[in-house]
DRENMAR-353775 format. One record per atom (N, C-alpha, C): x, y, z; residue number from 1. Coordinates in nm, 2 decimals, m for minus. Layout:
N
        x        y        z     i
        X        Y        Z   NUM
...
This chain:
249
        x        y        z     i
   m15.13    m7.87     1.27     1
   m15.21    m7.99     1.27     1
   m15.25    m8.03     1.13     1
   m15.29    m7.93     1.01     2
   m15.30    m7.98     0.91     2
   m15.22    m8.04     0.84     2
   m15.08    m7.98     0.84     3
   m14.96    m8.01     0.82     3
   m14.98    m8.18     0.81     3
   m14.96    m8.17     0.97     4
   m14.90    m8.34     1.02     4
   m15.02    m8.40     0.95     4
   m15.15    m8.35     0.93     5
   m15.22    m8.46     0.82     5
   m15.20    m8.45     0.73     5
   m15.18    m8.40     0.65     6
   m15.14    m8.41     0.54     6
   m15.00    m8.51     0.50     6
   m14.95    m8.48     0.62     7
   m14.84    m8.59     0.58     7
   m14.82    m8.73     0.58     7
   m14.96    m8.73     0.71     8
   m14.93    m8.89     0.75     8
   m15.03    m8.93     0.61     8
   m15.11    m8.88     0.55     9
   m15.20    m8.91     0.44     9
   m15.10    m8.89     0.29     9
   m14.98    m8.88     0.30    10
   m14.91    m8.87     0.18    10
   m14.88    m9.01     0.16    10
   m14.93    m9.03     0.05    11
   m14.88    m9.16    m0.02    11
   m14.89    m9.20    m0.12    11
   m14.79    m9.21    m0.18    12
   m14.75    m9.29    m0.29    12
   m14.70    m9.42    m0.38    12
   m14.83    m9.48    m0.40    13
   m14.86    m9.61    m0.42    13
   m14.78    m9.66    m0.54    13
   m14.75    m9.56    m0.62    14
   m14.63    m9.56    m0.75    14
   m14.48    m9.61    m0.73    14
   m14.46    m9.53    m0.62    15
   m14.29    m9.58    m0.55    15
   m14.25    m9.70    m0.56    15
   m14.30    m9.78    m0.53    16
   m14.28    m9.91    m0.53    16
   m14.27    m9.97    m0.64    16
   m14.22    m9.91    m0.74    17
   m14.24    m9.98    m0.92    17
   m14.10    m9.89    m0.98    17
   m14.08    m9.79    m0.90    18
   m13.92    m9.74    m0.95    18
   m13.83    m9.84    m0.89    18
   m13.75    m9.84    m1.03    19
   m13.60    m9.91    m1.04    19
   m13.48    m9.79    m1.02    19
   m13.37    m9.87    m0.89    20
   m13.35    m9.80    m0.82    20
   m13.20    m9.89    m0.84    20
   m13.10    m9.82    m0.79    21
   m12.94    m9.92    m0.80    21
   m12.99   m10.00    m0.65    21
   m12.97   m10.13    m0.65    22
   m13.01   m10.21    m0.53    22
   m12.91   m10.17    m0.42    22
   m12.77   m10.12    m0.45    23
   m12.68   m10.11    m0.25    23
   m12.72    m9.91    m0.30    23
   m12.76    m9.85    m0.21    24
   m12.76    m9.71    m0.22    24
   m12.78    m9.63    m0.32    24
   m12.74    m9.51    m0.33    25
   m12.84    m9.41    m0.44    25
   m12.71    m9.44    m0.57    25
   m12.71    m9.33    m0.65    26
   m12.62    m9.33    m0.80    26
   m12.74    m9.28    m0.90    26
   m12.70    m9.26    m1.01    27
   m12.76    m9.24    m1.12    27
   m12.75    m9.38    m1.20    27
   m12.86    m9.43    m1.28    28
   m12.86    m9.57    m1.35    28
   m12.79    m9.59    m1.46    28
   m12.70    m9.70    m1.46    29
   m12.63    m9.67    m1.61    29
   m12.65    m9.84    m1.65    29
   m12.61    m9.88    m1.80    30
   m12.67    m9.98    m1.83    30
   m12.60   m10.13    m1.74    30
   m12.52   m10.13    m1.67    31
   m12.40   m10.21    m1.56    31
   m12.45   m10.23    m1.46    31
   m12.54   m10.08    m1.39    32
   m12.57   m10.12    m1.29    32
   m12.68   m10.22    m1.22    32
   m12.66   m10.28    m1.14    33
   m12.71   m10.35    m1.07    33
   m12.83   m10.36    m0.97    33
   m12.97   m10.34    m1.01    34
   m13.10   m10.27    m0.98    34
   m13.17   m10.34    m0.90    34
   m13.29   m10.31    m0.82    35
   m13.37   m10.40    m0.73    35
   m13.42   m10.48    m0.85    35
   m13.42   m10.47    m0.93    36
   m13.55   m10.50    m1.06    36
   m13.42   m10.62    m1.09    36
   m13.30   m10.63    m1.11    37
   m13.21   m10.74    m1.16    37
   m13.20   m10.80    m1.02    37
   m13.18   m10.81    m0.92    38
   m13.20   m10.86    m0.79    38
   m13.31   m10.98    m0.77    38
   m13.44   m10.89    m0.78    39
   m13.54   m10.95    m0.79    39
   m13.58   m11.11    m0.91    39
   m13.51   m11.07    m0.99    40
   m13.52   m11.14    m1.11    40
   m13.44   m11.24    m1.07    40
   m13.31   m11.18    m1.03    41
   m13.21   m11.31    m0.98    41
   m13.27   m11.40    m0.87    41
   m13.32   m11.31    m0.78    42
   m13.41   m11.46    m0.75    42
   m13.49   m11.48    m0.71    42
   m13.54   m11.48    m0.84    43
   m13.67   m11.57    m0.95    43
   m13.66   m11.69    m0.98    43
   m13.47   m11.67    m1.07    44
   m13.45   m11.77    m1.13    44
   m13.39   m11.88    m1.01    44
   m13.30   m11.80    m0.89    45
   m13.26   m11.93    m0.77    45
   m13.36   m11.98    m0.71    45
   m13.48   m11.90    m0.68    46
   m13.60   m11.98    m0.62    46
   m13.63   m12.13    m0.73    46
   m13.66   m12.06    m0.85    47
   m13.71   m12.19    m0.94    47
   m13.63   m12.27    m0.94    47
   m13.48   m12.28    m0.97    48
   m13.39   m12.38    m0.97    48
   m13.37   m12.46    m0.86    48
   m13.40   m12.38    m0.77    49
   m13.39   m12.49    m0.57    49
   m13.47   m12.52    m0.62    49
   m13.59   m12.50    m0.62    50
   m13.75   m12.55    m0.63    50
   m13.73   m12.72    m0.69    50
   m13.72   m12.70    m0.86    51
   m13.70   m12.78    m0.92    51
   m13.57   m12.91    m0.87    51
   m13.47   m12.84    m0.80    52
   m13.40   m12.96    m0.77    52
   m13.43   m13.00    m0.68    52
   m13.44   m12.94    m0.57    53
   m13.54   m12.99    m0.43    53
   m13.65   m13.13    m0.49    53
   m13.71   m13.09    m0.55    54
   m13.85   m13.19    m0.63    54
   m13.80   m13.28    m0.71    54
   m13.67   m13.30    m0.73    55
   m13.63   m13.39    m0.86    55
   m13.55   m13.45    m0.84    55
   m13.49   m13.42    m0.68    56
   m13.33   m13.52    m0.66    56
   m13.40   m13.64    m0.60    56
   m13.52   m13.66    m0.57    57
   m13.54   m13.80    m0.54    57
   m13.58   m13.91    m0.64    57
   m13.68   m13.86    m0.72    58
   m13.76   m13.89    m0.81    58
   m13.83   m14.06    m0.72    58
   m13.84   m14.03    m0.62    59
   m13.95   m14.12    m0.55    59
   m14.07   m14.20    m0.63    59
   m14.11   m14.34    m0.58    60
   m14.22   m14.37    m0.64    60
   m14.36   m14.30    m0.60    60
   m14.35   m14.28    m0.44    61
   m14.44   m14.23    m0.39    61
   m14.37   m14.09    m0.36    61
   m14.38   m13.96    m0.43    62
   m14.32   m13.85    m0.37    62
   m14.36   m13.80    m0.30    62
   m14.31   m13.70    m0.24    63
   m14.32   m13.63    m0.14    63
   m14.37   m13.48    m0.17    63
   m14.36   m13.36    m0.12    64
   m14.46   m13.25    m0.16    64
   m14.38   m13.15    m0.25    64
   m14.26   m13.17    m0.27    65
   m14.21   m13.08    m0.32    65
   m14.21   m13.18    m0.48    65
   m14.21   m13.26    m0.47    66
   m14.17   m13.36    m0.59    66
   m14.32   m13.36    m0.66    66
   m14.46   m13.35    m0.60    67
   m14.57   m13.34    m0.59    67
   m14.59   m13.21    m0.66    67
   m14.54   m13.12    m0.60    68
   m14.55   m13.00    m0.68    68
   m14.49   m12.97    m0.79    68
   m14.37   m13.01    m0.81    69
   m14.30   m13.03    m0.96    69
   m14.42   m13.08    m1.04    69
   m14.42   m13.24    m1.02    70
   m14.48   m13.29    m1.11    70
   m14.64   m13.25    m1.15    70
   m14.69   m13.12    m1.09    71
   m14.81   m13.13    m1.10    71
   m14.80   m12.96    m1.15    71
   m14.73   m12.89    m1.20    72
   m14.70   m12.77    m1.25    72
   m14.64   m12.84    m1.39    72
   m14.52   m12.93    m1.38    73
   m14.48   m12.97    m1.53    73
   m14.62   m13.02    m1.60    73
   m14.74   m13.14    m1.59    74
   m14.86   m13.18    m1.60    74
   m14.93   m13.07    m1.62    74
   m14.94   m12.99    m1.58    75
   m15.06   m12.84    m1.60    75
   m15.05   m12.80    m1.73    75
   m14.84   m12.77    m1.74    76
   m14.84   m12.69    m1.85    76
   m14.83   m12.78    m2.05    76
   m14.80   m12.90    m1.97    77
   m14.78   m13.04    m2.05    77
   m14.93   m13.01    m2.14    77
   m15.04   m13.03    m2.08    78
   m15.13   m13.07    m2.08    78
   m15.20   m12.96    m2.17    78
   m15.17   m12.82    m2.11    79
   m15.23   m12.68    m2.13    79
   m15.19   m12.69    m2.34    79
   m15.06   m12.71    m2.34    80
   m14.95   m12.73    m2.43    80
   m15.05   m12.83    m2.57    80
   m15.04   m12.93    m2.54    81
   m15.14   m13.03    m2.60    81
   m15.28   m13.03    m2.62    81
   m15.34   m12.95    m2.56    82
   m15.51   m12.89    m2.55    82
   m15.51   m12.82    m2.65    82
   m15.41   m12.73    m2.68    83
   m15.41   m12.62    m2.75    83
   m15.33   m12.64    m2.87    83
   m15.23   m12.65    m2.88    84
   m15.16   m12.67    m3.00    84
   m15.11   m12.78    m3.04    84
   m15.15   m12.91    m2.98    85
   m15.14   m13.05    m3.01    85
   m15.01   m13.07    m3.00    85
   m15.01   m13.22    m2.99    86
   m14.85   m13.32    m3.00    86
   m14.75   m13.23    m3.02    86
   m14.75   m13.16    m3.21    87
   m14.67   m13.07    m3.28    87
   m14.60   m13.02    m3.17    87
   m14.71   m12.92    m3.09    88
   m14.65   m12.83    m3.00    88
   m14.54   m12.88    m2.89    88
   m14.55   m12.98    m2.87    89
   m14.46   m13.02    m2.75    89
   m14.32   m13.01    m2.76    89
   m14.26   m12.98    m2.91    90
   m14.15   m12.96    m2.93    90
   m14.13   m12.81    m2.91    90
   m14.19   m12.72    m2.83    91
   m14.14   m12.57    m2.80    91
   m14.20   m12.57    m2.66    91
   m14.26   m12.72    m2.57    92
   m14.28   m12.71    m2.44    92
   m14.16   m12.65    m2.34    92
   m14.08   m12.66    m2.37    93
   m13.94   m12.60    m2.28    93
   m13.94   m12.49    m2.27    93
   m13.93   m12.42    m2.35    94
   m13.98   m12.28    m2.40    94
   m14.10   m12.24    m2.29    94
   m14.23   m12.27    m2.38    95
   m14.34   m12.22    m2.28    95
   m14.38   m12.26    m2.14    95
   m14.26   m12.35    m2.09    96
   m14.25   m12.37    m1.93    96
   m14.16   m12.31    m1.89    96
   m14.05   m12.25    m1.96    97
   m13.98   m12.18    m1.87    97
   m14.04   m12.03    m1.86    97
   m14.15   m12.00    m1.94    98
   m14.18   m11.86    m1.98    98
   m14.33   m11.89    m1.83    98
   m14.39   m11.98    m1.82    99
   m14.48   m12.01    m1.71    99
   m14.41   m11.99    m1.59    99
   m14.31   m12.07    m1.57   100
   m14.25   m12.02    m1.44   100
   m14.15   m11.95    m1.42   100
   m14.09   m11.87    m1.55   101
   m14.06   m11.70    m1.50   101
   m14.16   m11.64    m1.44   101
   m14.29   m11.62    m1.51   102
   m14.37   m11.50    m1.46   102
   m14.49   m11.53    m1.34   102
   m14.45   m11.73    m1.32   103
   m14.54   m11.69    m1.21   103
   m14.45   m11.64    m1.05   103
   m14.34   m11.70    m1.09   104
   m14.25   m11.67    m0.92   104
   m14.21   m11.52    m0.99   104
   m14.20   m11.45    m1.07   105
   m14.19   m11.27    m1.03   105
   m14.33   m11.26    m0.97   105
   m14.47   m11.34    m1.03   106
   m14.57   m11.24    m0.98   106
   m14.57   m11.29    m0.80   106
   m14.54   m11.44    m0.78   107
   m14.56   m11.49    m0.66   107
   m14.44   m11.39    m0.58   107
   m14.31   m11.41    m0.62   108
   m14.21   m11.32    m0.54   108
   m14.28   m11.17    m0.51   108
   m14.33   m11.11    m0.63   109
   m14.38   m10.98    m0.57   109
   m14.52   m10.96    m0.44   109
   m14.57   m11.06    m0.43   110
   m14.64   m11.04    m0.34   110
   m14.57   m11.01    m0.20   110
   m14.45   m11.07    m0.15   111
   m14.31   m11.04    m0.01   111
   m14.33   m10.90     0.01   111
   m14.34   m10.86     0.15   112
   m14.35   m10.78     0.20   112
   m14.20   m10.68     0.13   112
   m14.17   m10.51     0.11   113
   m14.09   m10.51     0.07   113
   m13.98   m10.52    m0.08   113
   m14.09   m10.59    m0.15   114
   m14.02   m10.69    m0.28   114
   m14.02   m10.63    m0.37   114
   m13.99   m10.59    m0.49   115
   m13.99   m10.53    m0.60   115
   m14.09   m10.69    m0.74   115
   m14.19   m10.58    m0.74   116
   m14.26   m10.70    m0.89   116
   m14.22   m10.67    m1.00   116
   m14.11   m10.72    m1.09   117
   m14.05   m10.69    m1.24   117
   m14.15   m10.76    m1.32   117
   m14.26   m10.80    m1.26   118
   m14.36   m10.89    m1.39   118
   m14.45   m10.73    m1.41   118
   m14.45   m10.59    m1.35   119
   m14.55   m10.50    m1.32   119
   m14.49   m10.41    m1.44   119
   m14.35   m10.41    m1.50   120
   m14.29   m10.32    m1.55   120
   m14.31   m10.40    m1.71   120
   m14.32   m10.28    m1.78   121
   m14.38   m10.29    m1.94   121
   m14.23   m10.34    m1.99   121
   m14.14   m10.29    m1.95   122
   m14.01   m10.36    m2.06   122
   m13.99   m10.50    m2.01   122
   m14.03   m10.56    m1.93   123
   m13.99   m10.69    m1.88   123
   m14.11   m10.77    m1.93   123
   m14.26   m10.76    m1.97   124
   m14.35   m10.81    m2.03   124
   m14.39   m10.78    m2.15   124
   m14.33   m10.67    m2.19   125
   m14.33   m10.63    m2.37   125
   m14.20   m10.70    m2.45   125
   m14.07   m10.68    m2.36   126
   m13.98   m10.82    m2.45   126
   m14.03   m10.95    m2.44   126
   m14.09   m10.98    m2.31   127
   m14.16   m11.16    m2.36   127
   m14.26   m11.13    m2.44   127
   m14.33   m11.07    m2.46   128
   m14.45   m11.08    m2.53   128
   m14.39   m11.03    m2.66   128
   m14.27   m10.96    m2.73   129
   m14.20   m10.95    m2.83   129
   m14.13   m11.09    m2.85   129
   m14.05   m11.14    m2.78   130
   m14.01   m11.29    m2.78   130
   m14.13   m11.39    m2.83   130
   m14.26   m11.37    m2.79   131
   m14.31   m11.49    m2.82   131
   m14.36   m11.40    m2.95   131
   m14.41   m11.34    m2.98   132
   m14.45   m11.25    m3.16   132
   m14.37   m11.30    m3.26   132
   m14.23   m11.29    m3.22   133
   m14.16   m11.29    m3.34   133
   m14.14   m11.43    m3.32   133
   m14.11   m11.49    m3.27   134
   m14.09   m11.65    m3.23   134
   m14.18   m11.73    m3.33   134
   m14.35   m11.68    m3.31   135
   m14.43   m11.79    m3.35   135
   m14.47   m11.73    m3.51   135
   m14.43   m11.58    m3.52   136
   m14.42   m11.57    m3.63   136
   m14.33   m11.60    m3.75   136
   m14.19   m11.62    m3.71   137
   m14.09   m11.72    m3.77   137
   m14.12   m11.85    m3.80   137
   m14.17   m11.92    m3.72   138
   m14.21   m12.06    m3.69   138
   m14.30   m12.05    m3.78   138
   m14.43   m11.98    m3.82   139
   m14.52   m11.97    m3.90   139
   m14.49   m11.99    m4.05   139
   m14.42   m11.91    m4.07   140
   m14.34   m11.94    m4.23   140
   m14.23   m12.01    m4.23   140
   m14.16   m12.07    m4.11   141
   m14.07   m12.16    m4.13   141
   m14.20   m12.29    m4.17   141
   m14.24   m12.31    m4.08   142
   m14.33   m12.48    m4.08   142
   m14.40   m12.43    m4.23   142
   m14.47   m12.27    m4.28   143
   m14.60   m12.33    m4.40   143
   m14.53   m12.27    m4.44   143
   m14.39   m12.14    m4.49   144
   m14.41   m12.04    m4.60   144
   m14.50   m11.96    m4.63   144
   m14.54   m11.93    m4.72   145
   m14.66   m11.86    m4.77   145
   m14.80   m11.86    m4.70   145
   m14.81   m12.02    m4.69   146
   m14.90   m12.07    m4.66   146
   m14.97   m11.99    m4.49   146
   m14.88   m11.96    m4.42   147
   m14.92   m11.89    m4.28   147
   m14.99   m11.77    m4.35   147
   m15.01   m11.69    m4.45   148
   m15.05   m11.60    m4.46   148
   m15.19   m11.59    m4.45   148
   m15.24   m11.69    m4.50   149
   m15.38   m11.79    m4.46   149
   m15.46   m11.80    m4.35   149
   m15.38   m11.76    m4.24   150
   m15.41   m11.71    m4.11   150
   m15.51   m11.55    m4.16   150
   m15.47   m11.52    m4.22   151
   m15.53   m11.36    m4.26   151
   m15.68   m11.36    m4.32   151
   m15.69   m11.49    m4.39   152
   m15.73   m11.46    m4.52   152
   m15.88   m11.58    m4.46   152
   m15.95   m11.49    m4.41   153
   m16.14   m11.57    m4.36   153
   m16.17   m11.61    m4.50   153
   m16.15   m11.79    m4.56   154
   m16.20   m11.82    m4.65   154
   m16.34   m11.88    m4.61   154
   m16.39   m11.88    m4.54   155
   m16.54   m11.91    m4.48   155
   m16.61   m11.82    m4.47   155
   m16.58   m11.68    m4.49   156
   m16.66   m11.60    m4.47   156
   m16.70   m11.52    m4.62   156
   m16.78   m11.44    m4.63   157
   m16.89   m11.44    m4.75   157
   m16.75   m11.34    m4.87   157
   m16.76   m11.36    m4.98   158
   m16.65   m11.32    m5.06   158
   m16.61   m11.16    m5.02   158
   m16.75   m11.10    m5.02   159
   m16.78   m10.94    m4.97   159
   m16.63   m10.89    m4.93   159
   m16.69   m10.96    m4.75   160
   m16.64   m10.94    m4.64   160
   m16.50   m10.97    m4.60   160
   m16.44   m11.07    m4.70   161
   m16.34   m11.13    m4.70   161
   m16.19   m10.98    m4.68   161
   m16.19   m10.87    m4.75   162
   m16.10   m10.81    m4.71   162
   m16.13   m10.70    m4.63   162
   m16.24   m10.70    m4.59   163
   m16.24   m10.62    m4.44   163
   m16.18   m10.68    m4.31   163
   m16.24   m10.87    m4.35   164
   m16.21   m10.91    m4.25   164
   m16.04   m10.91    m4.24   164
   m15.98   m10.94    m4.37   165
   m15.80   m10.93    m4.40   165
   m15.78   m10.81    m4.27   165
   m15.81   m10.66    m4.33   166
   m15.76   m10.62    m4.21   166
   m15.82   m10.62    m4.08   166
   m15.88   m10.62    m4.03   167
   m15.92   m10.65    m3.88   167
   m15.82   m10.75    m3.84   167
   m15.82   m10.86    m3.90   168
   m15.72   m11.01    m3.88   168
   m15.55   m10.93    m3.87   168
   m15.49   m10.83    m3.98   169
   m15.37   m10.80    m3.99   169
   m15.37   m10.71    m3.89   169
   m15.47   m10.58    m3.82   170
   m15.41   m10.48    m3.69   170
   m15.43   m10.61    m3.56   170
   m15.49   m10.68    m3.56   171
   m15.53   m10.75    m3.44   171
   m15.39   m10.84    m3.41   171
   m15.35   m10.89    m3.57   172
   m15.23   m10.95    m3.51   172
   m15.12   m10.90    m3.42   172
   m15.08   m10.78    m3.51   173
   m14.98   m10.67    m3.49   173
   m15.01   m10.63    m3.34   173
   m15.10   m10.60    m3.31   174
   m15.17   m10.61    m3.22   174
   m15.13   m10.65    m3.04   174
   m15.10   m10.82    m3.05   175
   m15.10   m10.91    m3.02   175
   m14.99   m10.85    m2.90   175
   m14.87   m10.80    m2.95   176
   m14.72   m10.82    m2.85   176
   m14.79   m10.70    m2.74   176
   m14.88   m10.56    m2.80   177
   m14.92   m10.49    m2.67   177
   m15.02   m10.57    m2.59   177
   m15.13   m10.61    m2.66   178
   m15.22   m10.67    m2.57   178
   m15.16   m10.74    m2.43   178
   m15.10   m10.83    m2.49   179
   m15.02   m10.94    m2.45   179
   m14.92   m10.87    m2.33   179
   m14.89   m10.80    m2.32   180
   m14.80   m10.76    m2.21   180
   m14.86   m10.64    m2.15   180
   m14.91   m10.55    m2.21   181
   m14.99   m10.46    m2.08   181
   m15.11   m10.54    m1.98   181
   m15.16   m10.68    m2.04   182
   m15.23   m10.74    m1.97   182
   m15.17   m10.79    m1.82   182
   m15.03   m10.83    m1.86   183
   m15.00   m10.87    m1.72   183
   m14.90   m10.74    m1.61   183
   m14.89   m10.69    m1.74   184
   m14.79   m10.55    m1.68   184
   m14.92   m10.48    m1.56   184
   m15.05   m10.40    m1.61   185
   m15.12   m10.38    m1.60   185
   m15.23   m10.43    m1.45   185
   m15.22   m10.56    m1.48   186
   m15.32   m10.61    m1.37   186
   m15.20   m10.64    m1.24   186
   m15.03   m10.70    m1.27   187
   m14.97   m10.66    m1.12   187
   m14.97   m10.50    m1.12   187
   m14.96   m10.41    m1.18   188
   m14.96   m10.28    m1.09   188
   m15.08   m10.27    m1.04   188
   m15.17   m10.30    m1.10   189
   m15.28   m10.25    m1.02   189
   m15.36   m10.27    m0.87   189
   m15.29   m10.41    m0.87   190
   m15.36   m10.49    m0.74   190
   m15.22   m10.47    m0.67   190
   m15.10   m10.39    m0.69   191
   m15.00   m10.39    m0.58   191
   m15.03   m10.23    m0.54   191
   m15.06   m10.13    m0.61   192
   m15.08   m10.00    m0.57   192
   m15.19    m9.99    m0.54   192
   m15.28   m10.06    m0.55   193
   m15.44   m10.08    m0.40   193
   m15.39   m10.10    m0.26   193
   m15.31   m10.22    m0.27   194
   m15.26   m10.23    m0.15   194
   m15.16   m10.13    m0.02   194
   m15.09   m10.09    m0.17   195
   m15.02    m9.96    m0.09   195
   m15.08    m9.87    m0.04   195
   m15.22    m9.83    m0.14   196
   m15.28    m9.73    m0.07   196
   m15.38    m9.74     0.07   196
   m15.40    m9.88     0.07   197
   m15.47    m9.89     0.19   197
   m15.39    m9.91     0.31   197
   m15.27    m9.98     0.26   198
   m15.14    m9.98     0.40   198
   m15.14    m9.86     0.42   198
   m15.15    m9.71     0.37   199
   m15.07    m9.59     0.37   199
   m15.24    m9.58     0.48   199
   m15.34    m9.54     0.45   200
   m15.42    m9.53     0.51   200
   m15.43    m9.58     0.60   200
   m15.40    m9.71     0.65   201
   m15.38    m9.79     0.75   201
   m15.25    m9.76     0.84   201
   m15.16    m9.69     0.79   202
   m15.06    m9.67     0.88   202
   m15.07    m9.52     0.98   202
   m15.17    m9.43     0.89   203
   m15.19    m9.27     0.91   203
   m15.30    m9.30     1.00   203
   m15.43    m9.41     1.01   204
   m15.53    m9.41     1.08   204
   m15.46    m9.46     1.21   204
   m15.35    m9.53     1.24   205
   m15.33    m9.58     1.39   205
   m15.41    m9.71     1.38   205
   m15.46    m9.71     1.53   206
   m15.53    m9.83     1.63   206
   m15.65    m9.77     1.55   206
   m15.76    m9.73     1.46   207
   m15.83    m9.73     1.40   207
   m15.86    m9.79     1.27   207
   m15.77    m9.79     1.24   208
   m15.75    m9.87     1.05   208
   m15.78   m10.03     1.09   208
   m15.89   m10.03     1.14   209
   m15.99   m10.17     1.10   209
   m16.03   m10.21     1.00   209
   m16.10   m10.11     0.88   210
   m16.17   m10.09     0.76   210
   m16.03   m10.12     0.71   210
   m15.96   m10.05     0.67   211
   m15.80   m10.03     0.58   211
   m15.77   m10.17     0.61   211
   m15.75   m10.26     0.70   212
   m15.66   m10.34     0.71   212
   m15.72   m10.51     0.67   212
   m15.89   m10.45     0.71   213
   m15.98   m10.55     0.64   213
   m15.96   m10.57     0.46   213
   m15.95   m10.43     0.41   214
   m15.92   m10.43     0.26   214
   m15.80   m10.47     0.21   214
   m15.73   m10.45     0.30   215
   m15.61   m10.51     0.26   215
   m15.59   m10.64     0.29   215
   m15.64   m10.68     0.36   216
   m15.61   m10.89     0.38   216
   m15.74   m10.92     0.21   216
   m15.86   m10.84     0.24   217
   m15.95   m10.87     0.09   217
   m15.87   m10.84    m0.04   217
   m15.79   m10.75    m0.06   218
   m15.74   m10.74    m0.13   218
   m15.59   m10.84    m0.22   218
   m15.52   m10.87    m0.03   219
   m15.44   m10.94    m0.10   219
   m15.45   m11.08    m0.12   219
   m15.53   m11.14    m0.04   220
   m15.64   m11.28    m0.10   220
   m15.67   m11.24    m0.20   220
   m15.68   m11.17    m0.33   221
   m15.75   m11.16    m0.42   221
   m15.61   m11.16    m0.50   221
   m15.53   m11.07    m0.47   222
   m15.39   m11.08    m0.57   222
   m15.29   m11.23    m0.55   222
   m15.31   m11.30    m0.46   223
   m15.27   m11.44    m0.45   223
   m15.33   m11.49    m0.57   223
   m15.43   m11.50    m0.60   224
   m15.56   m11.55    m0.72   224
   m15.49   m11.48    m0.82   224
   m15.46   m11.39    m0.84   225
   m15.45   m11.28    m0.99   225
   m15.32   m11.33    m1.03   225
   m15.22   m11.34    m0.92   226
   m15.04   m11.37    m0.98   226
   m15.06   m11.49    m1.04   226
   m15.15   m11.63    m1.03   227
   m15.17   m11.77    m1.07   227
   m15.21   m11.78    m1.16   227
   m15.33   m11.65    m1.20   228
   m15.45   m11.63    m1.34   228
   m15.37   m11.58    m1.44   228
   m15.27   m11.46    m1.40   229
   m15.22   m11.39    m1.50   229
   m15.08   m11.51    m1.56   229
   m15.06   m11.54    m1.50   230
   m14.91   m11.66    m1.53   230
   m14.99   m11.74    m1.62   230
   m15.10   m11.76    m1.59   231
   m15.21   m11.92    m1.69   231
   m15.22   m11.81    m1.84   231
   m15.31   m11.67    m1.82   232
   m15.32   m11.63    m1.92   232
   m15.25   m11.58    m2.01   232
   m15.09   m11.54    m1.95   233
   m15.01   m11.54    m2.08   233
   m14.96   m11.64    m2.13   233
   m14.95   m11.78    m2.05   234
   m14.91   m11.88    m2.08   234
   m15.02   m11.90    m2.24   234
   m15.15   m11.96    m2.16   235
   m15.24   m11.98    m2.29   235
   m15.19   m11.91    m2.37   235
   m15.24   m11.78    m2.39   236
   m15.21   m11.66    m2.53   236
   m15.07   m11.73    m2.61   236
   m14.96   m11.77    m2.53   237
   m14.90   m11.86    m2.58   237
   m14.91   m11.94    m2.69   237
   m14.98   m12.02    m2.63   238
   m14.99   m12.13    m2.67   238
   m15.09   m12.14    m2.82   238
   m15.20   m12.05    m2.80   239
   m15.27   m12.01    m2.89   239
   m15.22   m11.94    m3.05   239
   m15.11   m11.85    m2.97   240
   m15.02   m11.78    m3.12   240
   m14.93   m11.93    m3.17   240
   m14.93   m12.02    m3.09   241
   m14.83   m12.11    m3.11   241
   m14.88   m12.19    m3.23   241
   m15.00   m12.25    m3.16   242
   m15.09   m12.33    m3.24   242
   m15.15   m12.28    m3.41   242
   m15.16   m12.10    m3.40   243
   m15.19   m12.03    m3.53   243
   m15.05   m12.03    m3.62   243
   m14.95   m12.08    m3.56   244
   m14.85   m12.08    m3.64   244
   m14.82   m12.23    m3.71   244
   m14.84   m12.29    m3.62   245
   m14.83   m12.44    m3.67   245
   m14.94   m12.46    m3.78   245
   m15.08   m12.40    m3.73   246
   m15.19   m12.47    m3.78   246
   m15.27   m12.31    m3.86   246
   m15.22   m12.24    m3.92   247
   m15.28   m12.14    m3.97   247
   m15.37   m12.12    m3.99   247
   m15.44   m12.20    m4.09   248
   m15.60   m12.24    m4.14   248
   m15.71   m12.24    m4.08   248
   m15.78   m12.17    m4.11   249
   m15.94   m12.13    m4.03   249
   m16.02   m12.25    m4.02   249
């Protein structure tokens, strides 16, 4: 009897984050073909229906799919120009397609089943390397020198001026981990709560009332977090974007 509890109480909320060959077992080699490239693949067919679905009419009065287009391109239009002005709208392609990569992985991972590639650090530390070196290029391409200036607190008291240099220089450097354990980080964490209370929920039977309560609480709350985390790397974006165009304190 302890046995069989113990077993039905084994669970492993982690599993669900190994990359695995998607048809049967093998050992991984760099060719093969993974739930994690699967999942991704479609990412990108979901968004591309999406967008053509919403764009083959281009209606005066549209309809809900065309409604949703135009009001995701507008979000991030807008977000784009808040932040890093006019300038910026020449790298909006860019930070819209980087918006709705990571919100349909985080939206796709919520599918019963589904593998979340926005949860894994190599798939949010190359975007967040992609956008580092990007806005840092950009930075001495548009000023030269002049981006270094970003470093350098000329408003602050002479003293302090090169303490502040480095604080300003590790925070930069900084930036590509912040920036990607943030979203790496917060989908694992709200997908392996859930696991663990399905696993509890599945071991308690016709009694997992409590378990199944937490789990609808729970995943009402990660519907909210896949929308937040997609805005917040977007912004962070847009912000390194803007320090590159616009250096100057």
């Amino acid at each position: 009897m302890a046995e069989q509890t113990e077993n039905q109480f084994n669970i492993h909320p982690m599993d669900q984050f190994i990359i695995k060959p998607f048809s049967g077992g093998g050992d991984l080699a760099w060719y093969t073909f993974t739930n994690q490239a699967f999942w991704m693949t479609l990412c990108f067919i979901s968004v591309t229906l999406f967008f053509v679905l919403g764009t083959r009419h281009k209606a005066l009065v549209p309809d809900r799919f065309q409604v949703a287009v135009e009001m995701l391109y507008s979000f991030v239009h807008s977000m784009v120009v808040d932040i890093a002005g006019r300038e910026g709208l020449k790298y909006f392609p860019f930070i819209f397609s980087l918006f709705l990569l990571i919100l349909a992985g985080n939206v796709l991972g919520l599918l019963p089943y589904s593998f979340t590639f926005t949860s894994h650090i190599a798939i949010t530390g190359c975007l967040a390397l992609i956008v580092f070196v990007s806005v840092t290029f950009l930075g001495f391409i548009k000023n030269g020198f002049k981006f270094l200036s970003l470093f350098w607190i000329s408003s602050a008291p002479l003293a302090l001026r090169p303490v502040l240099l480095l604080i300003e220089v590790i925070s930069y450097f900084v930036r590509p981990v912040s920036h990607s354990i943030r979203l790496a980080g917060n989908m694992m964490a709200g997908h392996a709560v859930i696991k663990v209370f399905a696993g509890f929920a599945g071991a308690m039977g016709l009694g997992a009332i409590a378990p199944v309560i937490a789990i609808m609480a729970v995943y009402g709350l990660e519907m909210l977090v896949v929308v937040i985390q997609a805005y917040v790397f977007t912004i962070l974006t847009c912000v390194y974007l803007n320090d590159a165009l616009h250096p100057g304190h």
